[in-house]
C-alpha positions as CSV (number, residue, x, y, z in Angstrom):
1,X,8.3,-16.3,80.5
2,X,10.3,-19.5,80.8
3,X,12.5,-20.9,77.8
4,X,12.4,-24.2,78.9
5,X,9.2,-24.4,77.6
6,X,10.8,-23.8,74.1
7,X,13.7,-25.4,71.8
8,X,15.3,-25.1,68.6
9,X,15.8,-27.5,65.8
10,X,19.0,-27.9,64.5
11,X,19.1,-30.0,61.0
12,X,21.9,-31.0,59.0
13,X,22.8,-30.7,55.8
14,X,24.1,-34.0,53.8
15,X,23.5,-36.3,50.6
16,X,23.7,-40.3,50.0
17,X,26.3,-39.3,47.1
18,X,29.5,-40.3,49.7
19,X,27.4,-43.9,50.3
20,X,25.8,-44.8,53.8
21,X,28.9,-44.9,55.8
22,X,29.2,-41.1,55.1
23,X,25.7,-40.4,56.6
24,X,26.1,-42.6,59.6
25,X,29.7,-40.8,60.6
26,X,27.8,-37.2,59.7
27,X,25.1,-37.9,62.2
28,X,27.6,-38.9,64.8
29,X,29.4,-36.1,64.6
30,X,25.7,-33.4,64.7
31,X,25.0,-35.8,67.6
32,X,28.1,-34.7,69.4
33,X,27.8,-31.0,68.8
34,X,24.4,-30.7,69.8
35,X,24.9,-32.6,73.2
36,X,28.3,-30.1,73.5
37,X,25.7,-26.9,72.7
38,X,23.2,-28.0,75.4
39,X,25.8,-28.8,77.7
40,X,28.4,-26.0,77.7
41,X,25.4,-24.0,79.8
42,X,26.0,-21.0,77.6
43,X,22.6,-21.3,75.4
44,X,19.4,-19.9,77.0
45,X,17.1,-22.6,74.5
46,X,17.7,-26.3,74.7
47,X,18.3,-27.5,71.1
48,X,16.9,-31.0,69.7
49,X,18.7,-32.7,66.9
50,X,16.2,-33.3,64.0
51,X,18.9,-35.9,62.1
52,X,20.8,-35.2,58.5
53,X,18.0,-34.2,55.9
54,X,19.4,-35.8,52.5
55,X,16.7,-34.8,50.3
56,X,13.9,-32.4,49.4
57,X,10.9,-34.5,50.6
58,X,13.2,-35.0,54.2
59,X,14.0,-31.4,54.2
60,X,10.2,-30.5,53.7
61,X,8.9,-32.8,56.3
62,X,11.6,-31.3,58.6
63,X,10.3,-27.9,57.9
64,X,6.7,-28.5,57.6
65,X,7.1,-30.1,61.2
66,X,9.0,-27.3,63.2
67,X,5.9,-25.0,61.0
68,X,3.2,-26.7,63.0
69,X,5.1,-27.4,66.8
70,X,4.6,-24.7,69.0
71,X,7.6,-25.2,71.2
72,X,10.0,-25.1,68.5
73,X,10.5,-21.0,67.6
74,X,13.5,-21.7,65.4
75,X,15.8,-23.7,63.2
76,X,19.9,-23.9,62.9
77,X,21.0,-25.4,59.6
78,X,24.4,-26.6,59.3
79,X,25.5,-28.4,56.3
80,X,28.3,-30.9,57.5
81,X,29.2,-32.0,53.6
82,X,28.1,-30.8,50.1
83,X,23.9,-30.6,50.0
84,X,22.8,-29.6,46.9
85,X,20.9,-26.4,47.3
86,X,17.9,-27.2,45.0
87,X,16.8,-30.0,47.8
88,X,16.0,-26.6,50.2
89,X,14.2,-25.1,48.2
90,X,10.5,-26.0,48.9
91,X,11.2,-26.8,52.5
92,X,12.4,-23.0,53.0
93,X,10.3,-21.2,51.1
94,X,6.8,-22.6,53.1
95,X,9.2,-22.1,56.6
96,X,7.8,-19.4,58.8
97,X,10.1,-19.0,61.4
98,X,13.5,-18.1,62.5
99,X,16.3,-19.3,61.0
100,X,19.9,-19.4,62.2
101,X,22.5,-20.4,59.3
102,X,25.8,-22.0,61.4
103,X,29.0,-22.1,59.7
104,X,31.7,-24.5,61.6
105,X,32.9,-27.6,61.1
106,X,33.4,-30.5,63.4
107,X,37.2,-30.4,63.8
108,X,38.6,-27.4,65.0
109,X,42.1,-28.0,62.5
110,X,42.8,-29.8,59.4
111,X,44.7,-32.7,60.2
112,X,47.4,-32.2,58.3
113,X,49.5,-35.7,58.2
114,X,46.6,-37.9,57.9
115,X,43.9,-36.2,56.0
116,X,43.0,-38.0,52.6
117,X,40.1,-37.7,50.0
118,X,37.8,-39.5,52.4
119,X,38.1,-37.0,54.8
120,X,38.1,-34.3,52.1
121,X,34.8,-35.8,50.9
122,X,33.3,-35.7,54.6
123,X,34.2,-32.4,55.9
124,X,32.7,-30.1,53.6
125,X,31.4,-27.5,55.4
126,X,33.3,-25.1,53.7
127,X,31.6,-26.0,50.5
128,X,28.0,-26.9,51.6
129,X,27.3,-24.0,53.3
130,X,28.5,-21.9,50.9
131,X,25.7,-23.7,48.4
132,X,23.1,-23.3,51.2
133,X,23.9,-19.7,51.8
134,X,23.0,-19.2,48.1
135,X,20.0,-20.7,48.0
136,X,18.7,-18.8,50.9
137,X,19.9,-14.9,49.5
138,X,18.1,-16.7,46.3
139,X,15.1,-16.7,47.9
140,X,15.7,-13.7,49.7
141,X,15.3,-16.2,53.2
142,X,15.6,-13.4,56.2
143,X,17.9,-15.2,58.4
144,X,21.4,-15.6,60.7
145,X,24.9,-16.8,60.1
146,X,26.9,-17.4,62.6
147,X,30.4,-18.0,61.9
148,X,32.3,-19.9,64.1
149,X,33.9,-22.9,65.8
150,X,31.2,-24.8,67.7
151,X,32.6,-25.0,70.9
152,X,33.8,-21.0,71.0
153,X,32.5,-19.0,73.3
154,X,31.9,-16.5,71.0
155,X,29.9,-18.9,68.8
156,X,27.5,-19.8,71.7
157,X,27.0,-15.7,72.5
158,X,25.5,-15.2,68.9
159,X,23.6,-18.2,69.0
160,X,22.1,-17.1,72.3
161,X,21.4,-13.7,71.1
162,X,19.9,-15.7,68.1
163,X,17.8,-17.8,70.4
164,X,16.2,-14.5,72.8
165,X,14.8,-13.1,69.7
166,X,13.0,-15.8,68.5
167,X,11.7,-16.5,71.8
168,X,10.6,-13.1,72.1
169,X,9.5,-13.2,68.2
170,X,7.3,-16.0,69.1
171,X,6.1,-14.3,72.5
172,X,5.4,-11.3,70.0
173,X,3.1,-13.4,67.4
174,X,-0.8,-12.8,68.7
175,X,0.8,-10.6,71.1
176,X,-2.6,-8.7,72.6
177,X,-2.3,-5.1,73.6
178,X,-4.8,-3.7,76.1
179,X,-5.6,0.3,75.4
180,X,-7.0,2.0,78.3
181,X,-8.1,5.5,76.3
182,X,-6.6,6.6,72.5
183,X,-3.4,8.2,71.2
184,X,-3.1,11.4,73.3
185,X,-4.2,14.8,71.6
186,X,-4.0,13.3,68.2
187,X,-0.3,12.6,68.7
188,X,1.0,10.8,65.5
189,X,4.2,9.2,65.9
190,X,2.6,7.0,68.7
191,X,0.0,5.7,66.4
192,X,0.2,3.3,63.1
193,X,-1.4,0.5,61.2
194,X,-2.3,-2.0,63.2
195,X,-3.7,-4.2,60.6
196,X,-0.3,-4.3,59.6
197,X,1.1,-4.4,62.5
198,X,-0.8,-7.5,63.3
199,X,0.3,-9.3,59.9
200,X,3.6,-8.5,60.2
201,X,4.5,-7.8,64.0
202,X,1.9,-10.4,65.5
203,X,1.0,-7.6,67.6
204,X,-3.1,-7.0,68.4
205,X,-4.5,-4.4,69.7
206,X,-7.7,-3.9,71.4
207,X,-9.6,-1.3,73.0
208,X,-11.0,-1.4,76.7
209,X,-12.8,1.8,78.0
210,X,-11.3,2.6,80.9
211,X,-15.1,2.1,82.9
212,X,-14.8,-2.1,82.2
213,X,-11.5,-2.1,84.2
214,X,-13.1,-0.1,87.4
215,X,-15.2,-2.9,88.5
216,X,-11.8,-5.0,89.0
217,X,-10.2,-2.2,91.0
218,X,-13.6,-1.9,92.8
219,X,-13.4,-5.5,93.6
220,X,-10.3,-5.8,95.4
221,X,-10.5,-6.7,99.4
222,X,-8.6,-4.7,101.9
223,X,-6.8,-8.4,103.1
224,X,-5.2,-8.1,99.7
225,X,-4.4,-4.5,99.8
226,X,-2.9,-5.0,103.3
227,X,-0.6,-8.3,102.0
228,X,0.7,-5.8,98.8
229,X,1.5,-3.4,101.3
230,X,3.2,-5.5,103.0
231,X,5.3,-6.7,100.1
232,X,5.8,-2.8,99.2
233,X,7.3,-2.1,102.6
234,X,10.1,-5.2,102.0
235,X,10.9,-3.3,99.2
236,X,11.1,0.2,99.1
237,X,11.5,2.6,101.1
238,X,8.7,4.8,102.2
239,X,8.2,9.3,102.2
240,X,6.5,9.0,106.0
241,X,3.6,11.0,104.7
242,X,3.4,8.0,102.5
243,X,3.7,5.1,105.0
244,X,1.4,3.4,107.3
245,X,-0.5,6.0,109.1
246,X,1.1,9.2,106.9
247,X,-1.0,11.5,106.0
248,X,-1.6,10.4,101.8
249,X,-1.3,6.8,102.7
250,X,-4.6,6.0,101.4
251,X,-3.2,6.8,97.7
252,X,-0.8,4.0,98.3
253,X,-3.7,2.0,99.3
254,X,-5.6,2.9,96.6
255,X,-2.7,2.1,94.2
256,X,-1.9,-1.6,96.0
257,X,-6.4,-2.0,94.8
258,X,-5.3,-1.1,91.1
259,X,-2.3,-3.0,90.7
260,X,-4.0,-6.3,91.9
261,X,-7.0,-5.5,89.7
262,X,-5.3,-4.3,86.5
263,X,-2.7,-7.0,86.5
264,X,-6.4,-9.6,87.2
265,X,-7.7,-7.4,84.1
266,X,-4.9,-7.9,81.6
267,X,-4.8,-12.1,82.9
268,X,-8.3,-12.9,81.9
269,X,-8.1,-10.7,78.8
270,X,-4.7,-12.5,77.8
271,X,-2.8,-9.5,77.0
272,X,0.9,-8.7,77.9
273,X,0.9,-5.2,77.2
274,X,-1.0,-2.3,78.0
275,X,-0.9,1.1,77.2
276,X,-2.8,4.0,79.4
277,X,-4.3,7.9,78.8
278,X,-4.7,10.5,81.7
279,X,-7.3,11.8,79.7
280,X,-9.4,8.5,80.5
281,X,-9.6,8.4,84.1
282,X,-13.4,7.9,84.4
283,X,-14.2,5.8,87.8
284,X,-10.3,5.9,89.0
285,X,-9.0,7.7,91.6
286,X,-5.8,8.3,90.6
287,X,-3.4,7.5,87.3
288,X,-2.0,4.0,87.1
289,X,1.4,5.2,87.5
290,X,2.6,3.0,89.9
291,X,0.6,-0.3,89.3
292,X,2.3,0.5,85.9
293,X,5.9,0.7,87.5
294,X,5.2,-2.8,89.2
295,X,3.9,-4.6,86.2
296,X,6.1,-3.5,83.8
297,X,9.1,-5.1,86.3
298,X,7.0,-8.5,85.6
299,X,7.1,-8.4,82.2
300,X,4.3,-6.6,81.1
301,X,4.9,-4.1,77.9
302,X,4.0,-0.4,78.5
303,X,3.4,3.0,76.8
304,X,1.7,6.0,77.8
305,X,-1.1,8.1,76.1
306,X,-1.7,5.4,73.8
307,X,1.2,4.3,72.3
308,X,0.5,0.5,72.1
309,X,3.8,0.1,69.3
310,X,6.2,1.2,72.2
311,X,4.4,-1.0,74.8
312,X,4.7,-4.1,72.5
313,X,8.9,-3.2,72.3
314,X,9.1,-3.1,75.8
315,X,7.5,-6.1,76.3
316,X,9.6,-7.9,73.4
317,X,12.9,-6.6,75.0
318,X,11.8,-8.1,78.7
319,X,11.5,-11.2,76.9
320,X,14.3,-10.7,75.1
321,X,16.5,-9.8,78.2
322,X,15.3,-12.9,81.2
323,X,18.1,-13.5,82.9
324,X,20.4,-10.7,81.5
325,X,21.7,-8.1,84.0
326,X,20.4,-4.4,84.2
327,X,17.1,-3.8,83.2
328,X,14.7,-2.7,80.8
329,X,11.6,0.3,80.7
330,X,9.6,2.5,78.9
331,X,11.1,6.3,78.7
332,X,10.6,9.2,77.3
333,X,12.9,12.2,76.0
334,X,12.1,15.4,78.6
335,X,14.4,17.7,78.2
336,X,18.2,18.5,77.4
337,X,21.1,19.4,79.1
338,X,23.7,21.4,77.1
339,X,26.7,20.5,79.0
340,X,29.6,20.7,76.0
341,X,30.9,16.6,75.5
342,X,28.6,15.9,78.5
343,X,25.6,17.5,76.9
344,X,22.9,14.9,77.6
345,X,19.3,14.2,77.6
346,X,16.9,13.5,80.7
347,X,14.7,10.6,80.5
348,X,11.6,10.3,82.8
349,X,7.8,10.2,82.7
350,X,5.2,11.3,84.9
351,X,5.3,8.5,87.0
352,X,5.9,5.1,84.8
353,X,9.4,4.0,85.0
354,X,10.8,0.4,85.8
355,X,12.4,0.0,88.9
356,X,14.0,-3.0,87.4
357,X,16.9,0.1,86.1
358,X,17.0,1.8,89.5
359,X,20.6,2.7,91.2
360,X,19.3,1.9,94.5
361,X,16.3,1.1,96.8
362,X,13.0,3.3,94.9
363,X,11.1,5.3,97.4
364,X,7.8,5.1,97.4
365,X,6.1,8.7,97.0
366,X,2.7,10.6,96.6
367,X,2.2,13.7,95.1
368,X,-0.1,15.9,93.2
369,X,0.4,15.4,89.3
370,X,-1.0,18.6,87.4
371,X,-2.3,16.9,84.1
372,X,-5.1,15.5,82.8
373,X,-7.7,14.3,85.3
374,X,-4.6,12.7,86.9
375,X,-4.8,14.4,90.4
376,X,-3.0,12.8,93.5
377,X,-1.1,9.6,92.6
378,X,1.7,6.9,94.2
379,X,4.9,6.5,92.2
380,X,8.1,5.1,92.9
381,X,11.1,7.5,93.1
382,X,14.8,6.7,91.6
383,X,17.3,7.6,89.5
384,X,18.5,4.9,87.1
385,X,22.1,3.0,87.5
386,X,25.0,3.9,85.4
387,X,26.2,1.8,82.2
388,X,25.9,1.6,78.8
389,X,22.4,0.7,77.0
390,X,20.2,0.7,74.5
391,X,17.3,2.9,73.4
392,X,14.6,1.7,70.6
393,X,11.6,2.9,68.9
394,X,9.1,1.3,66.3
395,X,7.6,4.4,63.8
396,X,5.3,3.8,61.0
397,X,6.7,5.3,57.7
398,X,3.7,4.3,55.6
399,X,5.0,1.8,53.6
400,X,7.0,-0.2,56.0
401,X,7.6,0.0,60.4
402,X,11.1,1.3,60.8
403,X,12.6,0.1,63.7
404,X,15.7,3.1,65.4
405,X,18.1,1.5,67.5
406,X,20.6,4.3,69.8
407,X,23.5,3.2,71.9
408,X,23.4,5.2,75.1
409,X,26.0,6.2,77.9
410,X,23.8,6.3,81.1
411,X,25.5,9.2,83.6
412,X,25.0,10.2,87.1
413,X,22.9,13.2,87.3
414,X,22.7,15.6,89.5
415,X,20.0,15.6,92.5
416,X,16.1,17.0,91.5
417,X,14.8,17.4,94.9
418,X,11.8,19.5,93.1
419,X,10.9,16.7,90.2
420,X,9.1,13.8,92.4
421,X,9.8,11.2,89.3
422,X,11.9,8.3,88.2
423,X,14.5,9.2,86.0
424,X,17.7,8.1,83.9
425,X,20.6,11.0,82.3
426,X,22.0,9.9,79.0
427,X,24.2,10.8,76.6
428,X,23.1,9.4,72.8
429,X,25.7,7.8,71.1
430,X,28.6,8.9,69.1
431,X,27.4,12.1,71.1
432,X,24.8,14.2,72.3
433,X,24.9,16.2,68.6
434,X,25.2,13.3,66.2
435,X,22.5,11.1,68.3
436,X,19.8,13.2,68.7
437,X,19.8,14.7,65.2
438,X,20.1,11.1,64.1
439,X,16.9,9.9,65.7
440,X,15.0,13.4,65.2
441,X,16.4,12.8,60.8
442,X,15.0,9.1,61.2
443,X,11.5,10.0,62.3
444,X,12.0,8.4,66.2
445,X,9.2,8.9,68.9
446,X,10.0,10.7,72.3
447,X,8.9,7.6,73.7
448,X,11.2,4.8,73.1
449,X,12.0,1.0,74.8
450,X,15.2,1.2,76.5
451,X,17.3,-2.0,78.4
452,X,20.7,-1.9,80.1
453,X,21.3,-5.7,79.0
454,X,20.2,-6.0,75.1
455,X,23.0,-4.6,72.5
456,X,22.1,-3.6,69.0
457,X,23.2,-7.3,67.6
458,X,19.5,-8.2,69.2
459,X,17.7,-6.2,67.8
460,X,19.2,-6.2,64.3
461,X,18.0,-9.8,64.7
462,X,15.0,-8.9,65.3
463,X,14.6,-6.9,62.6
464,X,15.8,-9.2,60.4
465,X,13.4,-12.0,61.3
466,X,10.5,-9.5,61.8
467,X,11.8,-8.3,58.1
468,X,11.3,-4.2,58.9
469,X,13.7,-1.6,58.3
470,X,16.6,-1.2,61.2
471,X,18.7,2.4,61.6
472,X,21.2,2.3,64.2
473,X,22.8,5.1,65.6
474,X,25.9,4.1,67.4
475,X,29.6,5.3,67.8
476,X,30.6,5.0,64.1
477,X,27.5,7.1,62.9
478,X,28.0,9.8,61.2
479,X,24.8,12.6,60.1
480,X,26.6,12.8,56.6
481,X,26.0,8.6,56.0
482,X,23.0,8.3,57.9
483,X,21.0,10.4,56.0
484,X,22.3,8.5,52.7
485,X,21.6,5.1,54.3
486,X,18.3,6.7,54.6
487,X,17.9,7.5,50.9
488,X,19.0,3.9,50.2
489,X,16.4,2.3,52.6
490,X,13.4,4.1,50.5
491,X,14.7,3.0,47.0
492,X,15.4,-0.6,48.7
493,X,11.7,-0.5,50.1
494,X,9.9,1.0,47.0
495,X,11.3,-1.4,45.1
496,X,10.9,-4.3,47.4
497,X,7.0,-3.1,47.1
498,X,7.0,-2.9,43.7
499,X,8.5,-6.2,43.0
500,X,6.1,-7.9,45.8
C-alpha cells in the first residue's frame, strides 16, 4: 500500500459576479495554499489543485472527472467567496466519493486598517461555505468539515486523518476476501449479508475449500523454506525445541511451506484478506496460525472461523494506519479479570495475533493446540506493548452494518507461563463496567479489529463516508445515554429506510 500512488482534489468555490480580476486573485491564492498543504510534510496524500469551479457545468465536469480517475479517492471543497449553492447541486449529487468540506480563509487576520469593500467582496469564506454547507446537509451529502486555519497544524492532522480513510475506503471498494472453511458452529455475529456488504462496503467475499490451497503449500521447495527460516531466526527468537535441529523443528518448517504458499494463494486470487476454520484442515498439517501472524504484519486482513467482516476491518485499519506508530491485529475477548478499577479483559487467540503490537522480540513456539483438527502448530509468543488504542467491530443488525468503536487502556499483565499464545490486557474505556456492557448492549462480536495508532476520529470518518451506523464507547459514555442513542439510531434508520 503506497499513497503516492493516490491524490486528492481540492476545488474552489467562486462566481464571475466580482468580474475577472476577482477569479484570477482567487486562484492565486488556492494556488498558494495547496503548494503550502503539500509542502508543510504533514499530509499523507499529495493534493492537486483542480482551479475555481464558477458554475454548474464546471462544477459537474470537475466531479464527473475525479468519478472516473482512479488515483483521485477524494475531494476538498473550499469556497474562497460567495458560490451560489444551486451551481453544486448536480455535480454532488452524481459524486461517489469522499468529500472533505474545508472552512479557512486565506489570511489568518482581518486586516483591520486597510480592509475595504473589495476585500470584503473577495474574502468570503465565511459566507460561501456557509451556502455550500447547506446545500450538502440538503442533499443529505455524507461528508467532512474541517475547520481551521490552513497552515495549523491542527488543520493538517484532520485533513490527514481525512485522507487515510479514503485511501483505505478506496482500498476497501472490490475488496476480495478469501474464506478458507464457513462461520464456525453456526456462530452468528461473525456472519452477515454479503450482498450488502458488497454494495455498500465494497467488500467480496469468496469461498476456497481449503483442498485448492494444499497444492500451493505442497509446491513450496525446501531452498525457500530454508531462506524464510533464515529470515525467522533475524527476527525472533527461538524455544530450542523449536530451532534448527530441536526436536518440533519440522512444524516450523512446515509453517515457513504455508506461509510462502498461502501468501502465493491470496496474490494470484487478488484478495487482501482471508479468513480461516480449524474445522477445515483437510490436506494441512497444521493450522495456519503462524503464516497468519506473518501476513497479517504485511497488511493482509484476518479473522478466524469465518469471520470475513472482521478480516476486512483489519485490513482497512492497516491501511488506514501506514506509517503511524504501534500497530494493528485481529483479537478476540477470552476471558476477564475482576480486579476492582483494574478489572480488565484478556485478549488473545489460539495462535493469530500481529507481532506488529508486540512489547518485545516474539518467540517463536510449537505446541499442541487441542481443537479442531488443529493438532501440533508454530506460533509466535508475546505479550502486546502498553498504550492507549482502539478496538472495532462491524455487526449486521438487519437493516443496516453497525459499526462499535471502544477506546482501550492497554496494561501490563502478569506472566502466563502455562498459555503458549500472544496476548494484549485491557481495560475498556470509561471502565471495565461501563465498556463491556456497552459493547455486549450494542450487539459487538468477541472478535474485533484493534490498532494502537488509529483514534475514534478515523473511524467516525469512515463511517461517515461508508454511511453505516457508528457507537463509540469512550470516556464520556455513560450506559444510561448509550442505550438512548441506541433507541435514536433505529428510529433514525427506519426512517431513513422508509424514506429511501
Amino acid at each position: 500500500m503506497n499513497y503516492n500512488d493516490f491524490e486528492v482534489w481540492f476545488v474552489t468555490g467562486a462566481q464571475l459576479l466580482y468580474g475577472g480580476d476577482a477569479v484570477v486573485a482567487v486562484d492565486a491564492h488556492s494556488t498558494e495554499m495547496v503548494k503550502g498543504l503539500n509542502a508543510s510534510g504533514n499530509l499523507p496524500v499529495n493534493v492537486v489543485y483542480k482551479g475555481t469551479a464558477n458554475s454548474a457545468s464546471e462544477v459537474s465536469d470537475i466531479f464527473r472527472a475525479a468519478n472516473g480517475d482512479t488515483k483521485c479517492i477524494g475531494v476538498i471543497t473550499w469556497m474562497h467567496t460567495f458560490s451560489p449553492a444551486k451551481m453544486w447541486i448536480h455535480g454532488l449529487m452524481d459524486f461517489k466519493k469522499p468529500l472533505l468540506h474545508l472552512h479557512t480563509q486565506y489570511n489568518e487576520e482581518i486586516p483591520w486598517d486597510t480592509m475595504d469593500m473589495d476585500f470584503m467582496n473577495l474574502n468570503q469564506s465565511a459566507h460561501g461555505d456557509r451556502e455550500f454547507g447547506f446545500i450538502t446537509s440538503r442533499l443529505r451529502k455524507p461528508r467532512k468539515v474541517v475547520v481551521g486555519y490552513w497552515k495549523d497544524k491542527n488543520t493538517h492532522a484532520k485533513i490527514a486523518t481525512w485522507m487515510r480513510v479514503s485511501v483505505a475506503c478506496a482500498d476497501a471498494q472490490n475488496m476480495r476476501i478469501i474464506r478458507f472453511g464457513d462461520n464456525m458452529n453456526n456462530v452468528a455475529v461473525t456472519d452477515g449479508d454479503k450482498v450488502e456488504a458488497e454494495i455498500r462496503l465494497g467488500y467480496h467475499v469468496d469461498n476456497a475449500p481449503i483442498a485448492k490451497l494444499v497444492p500451493f503449500v505442497e509446491a513450496v521447495t525446501e531452498t525457500e523454506i530454508d531462506a524464510l527460516i533464515a529470515e525467522y531466526e533475524r527476527l525472533y527468537d527461538f524455544a530450542p525445541d523449536a530451532a534448527k535441529g530441536g526436536a518440533n523443528h519440522q512444524y516450523v518448517r512446515d509453517a515457513a511451506a504455508q506461509e510462502i504458499g498461502l501468501r502465493r494463494f491470496l496474490e494470484e486470487k487478488g484478495a487482501v484478506a482471508f479468513t480461516t476454520s480449524f474445522d477445515e484442515l483437510e490436506g494441512m498439517k497444521q493450522l495456519m496460525g503462524f503464516a497468519s501472524q506473518r501476513l497479517m504484519a504485511e497488511g493482509y486482513g484476518f479473522g478466524a472461523e469465518g469471520d470475513w467482516k472482521t478480516a476486512a476491518l483489519v485490513r482497512t485499519m492497516w491501511v488506514m494506519a501506514q506509517g503511524l506508530p504501534g500497530g494493528c491485529s485481529f483479537l478476540e475477548d477470552y476471558t476477564l479479570n475482576f480486579n476492582g478499577a483494574k478489572s480488565s479483559i484478556l485478549q488473545a487467540h489460539m495462535l493469530e495475533v500481529n507481532p506488529e503490537i508486540a512489547a518485545k522480540k516474539p518467540r517463536l513456539e510449537v505446541h499442541y493446540l487441542g481443537i479442531g483438527d488443529s493438532g501440533t502448530c508454530a506460533r509466535l509468543v508475546f505479550t502486546a506493548h502498553e498504550g492507549a488504542g482502539i478496538a472495532c467491530t462491524i455487526v449486521d443488525m438487519g437493516n443496516r452494518f453497525r459499526m462499535i468503536a471502544n477506546t482501550v487502556e492497554v496494561i501490563k499483565p502478569k506472566a502466563l507461563p502455562k498459555l503458549p499464545v500472544a496476548s494484549a490486557l485491557w481495560i475498556p474505556q470509561p471502565n471495565f463496567e461501563v465498556g463491556a456492557g456497552a459493547w455486549i448492549t450494542a450487539g459487538g462480536t468477541h472478535h474485533s479489529s484493534f490498532s494502537f495508532a488509529l483514534t475514534t476520529e478515523f473511524m467516525e470518518d469512515y463511517a461517515e463516508i461508508a454511511d453505516i451506523e457508528l457507537l463509540v464507547i469512550d470516556k464520556d459514555t455513560t450506559i444510561r445515554n448509550f442505550k438512548q442513542d441506541i433507541r435514536n439510531n433505529e428510529v433514525y434508520y427506519m426512517l431513513n429506510k422508509a424514506l429511501r
